[in-house]
C-alpha positions in Angstrom: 39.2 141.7 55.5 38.5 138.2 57.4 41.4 136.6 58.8 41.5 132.7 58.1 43.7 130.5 59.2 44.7 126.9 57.4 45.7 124.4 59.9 47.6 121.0 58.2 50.2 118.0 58.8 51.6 118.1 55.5 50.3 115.1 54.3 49.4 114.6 50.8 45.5 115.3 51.7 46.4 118.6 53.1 48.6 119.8 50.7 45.7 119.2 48.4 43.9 121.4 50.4 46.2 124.0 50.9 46.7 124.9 46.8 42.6 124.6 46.9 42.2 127.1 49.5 44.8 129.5 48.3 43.3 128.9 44.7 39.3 129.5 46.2 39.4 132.2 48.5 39.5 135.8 47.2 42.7 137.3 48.7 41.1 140.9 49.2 38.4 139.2 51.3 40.7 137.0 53.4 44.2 136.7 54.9 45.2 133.4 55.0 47.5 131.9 57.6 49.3 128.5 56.8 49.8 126.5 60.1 51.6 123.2 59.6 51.5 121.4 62.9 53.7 119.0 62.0 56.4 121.7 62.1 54.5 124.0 64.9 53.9 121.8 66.9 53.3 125.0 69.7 50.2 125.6 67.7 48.2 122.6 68.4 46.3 123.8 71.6 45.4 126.9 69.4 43.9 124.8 67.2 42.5 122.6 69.8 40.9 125.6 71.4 39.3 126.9 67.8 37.7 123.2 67.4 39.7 121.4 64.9 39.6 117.9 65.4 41.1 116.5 62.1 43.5 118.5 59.3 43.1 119.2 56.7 41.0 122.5 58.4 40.2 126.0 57.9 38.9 128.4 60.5 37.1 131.3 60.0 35.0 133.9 62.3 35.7 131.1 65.1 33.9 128.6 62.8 35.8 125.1 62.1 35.5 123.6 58.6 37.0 120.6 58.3 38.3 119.1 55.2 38.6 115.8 54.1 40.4 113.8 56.9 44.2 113.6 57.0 45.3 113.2 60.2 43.4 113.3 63.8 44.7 116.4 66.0 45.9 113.7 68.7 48.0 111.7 66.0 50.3 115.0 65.8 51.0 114.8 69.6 
């Protein structure tokens, strides 16, 4: 099993994104962490480090996939 992990602001794009995601990947191929750095805001430099610029963003096997565009990274600061 892949892990995968969901980084977002909460704002109405990423919320989007988040019942898309959970809706689109098969569960018994991934385990899918929900990071809302609006309210974990101690994960930002983790997500930094993993390449997300923007959230909406999924990372999986150290590979950024940015989705849509709610919010820049340095907007959550």
């Amino acid at each position: 099993m892949k892990n995968a992990v969901f980084y977002h602001a909460g704002c109405p794009v990423c919320v989007s994104a988040e019942r898309a995601i959970a809706e689109g990947l098969d569960p018994k191929l991934y385990q899918v962490e929900v990071v809302h750095l609006g309210e974990q805001k101690n994960r930002l430099v983790e997500a930094e480090r993993a390449g997300v610029k923007s959230v909406p963003a999924l990372v999986i096997d150290n590979q950024v996939f940015h989705i849509n565009h709610g919010a820049d990274l340095s907007a959550l600061k």
